[in-house]
C-alpha positions in Angstrom: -27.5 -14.8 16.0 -26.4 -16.9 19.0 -23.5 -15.0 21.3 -19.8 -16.5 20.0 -16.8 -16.3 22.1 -14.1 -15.1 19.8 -10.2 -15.4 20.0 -8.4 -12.5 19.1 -5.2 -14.4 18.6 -4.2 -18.6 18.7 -5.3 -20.3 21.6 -3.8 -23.6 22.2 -6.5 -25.5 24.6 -7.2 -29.4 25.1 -4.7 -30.4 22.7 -6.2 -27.9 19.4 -5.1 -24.7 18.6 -7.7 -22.1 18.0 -6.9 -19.6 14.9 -7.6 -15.6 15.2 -11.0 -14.9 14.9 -12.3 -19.0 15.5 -14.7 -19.6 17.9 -13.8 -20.7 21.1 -15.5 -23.4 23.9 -17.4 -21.5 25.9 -18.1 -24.8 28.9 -14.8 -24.0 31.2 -15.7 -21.0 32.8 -12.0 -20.5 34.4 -10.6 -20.3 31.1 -13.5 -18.1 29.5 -12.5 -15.6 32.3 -9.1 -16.1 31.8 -9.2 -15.5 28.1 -11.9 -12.3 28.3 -9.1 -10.3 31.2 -6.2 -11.4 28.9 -8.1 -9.6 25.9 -7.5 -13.2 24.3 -11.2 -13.6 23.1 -14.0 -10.9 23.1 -18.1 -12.1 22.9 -19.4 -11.5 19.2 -21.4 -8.4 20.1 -18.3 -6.5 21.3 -17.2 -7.2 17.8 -20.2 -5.7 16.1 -19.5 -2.7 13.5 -15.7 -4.2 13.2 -14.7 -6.2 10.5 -13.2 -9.7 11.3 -9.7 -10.2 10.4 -10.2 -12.2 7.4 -12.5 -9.7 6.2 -9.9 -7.3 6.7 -7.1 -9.1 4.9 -9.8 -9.5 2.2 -9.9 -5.2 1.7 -7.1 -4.9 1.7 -6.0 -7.7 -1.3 -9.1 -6.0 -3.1 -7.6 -2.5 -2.5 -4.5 -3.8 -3.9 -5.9 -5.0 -6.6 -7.8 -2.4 -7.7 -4.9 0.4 -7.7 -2.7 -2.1 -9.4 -6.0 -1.9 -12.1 -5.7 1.8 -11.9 -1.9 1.9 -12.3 -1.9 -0.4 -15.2 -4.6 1.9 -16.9 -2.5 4.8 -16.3 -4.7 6.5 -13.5 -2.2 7.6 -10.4 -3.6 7.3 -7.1 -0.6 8.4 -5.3 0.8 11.7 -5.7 4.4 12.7 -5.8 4.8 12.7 -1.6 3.2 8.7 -2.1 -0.2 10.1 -0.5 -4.1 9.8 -2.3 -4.5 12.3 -4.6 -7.4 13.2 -3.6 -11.4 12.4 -4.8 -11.3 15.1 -7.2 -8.1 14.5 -8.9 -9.0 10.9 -8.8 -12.7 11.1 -10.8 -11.0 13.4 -13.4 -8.3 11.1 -14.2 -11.2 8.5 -14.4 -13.3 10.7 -16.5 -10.4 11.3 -19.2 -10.4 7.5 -19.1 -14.0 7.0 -19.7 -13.4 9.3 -22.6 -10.3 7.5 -24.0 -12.2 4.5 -23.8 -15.3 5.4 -25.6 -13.0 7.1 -28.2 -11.3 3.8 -28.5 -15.1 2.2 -28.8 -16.1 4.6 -31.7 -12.5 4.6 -33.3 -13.0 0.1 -34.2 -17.0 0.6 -35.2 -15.8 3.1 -37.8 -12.9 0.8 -38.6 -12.3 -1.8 -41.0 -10.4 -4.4 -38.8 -8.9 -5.2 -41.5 -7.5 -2.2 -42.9 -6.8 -1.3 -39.7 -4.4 -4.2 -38.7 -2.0 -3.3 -41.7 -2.3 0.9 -40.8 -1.1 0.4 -37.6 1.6 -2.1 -38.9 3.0 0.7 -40.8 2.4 3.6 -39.4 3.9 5.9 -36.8 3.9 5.2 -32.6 0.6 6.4 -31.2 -1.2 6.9 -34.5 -4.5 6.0 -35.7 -5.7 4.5 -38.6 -5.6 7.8 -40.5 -2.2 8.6 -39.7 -3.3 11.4 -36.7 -2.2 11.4 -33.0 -5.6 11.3 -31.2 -6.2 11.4 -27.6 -7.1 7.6 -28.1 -4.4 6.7 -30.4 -1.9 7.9 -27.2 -4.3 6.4 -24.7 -3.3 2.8 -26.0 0.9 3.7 -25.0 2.5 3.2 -21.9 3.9 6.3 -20.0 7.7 5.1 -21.3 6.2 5.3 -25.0 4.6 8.5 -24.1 8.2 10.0 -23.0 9.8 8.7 -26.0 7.5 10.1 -28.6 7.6 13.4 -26.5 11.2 13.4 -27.0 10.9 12.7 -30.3 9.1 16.2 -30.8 10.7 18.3 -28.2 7.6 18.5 -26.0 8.5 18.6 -22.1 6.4 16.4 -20.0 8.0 17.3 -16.8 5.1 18.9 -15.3 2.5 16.1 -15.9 1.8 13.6 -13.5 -0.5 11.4 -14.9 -0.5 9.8 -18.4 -4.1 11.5 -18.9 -2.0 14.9 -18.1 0.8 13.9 -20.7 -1.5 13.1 -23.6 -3.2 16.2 -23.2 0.3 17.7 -23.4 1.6 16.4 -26.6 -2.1 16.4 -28.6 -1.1 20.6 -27.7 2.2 20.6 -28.4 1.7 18.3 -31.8 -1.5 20.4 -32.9 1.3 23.6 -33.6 3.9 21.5 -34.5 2.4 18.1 -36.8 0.3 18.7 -40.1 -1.1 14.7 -39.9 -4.8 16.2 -40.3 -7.3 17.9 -37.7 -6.2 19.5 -34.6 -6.5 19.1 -31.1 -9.8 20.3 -30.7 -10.9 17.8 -33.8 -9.5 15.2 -31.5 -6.5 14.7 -33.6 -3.6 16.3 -35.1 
């Protein structure tokens, strides 16, 4: 890869204006000097192992992206204090996921979509077919519709964080409390 002279911010010269991270003419060596003692431009190989600043900007919408992803599937990557949660906490909220969603998978092979439309028509928030909370049946609420069927039972979610945390906290609580079939540890209650 030939050397590039780099500007590291605009660079009006001859009548064009050169963007961050553009390559700049490298024939007037008073202005090349000029630009390198300003810190104005850098040479490509003092570059290497940093991203450019597009490619930057380009993380960092991806990063957003993907936590918005995360948020909308219920994972939190932000604790309380607004800081990561850690890598731990992070692949065990993703692991409940998984589960959730291959729960969800086996719950409409062994379904009649049919049958299924009009049960969840009539029956209760965060039921299955059959009537029974399940871990996947609460999966498919939001965190409000989480809150409000906990109220409707009396079970404090106050002390979960994450939506995986506060299903886990009313299939308990409803196992003592709901005679809809099974119990918790039958994935449903």
């Amino acid at each position: 890869m030939a050397r590039k002279l780099i500007a590291q911010r605009p660079i009006q010269y001859f009548g064009r204006t050169y963007a961050r991270g553009a390559a700049l003419p490298t024939n007037d060596a008073v202005m090349l000097e000029a630009w390198l003692r300003a810190g104005s431009a850098v040479w490509t190989e003092e570059l290497a192992g940093q991203a450019s600043p597009l490619d930057m900007v380009r993380r960092q919408e991806a990063a957003m992206q993907a936590a918005e992803l995360l948020d909308s599937l219920g994972v939190d990557i932000t604790g309380e204090d607004g800081t990561f949660v850690g890598e731990e906490d992070l692949k065990e909220q993703l692991r409940i996921l998984g589960q959730s969603l291959m729960q969800d998978y086996d719950d409409l092979l062994r379904s009649d979509s049919a049958s299924q439309g009009e049960d969840a028509e009539c029956g209760m928030m965060g039921t299955d077919a059959d009537g029974r909370y399940t871990q996947s049946s609460l999966s498919r609420l939001n965190k409000a519709e989480l809150v409000s069927l906990a109220d409707a039972f009396g079970v404090d979610l106050s002390s979960c964080r994450t939506k995986p945390e506060q299903i886990n906290a009313l299939l308990l609580a409803l196992s003592g409390s709901h005679t809809g079939g099974g119990t918790a540890s039958e994935g449903g209650v």
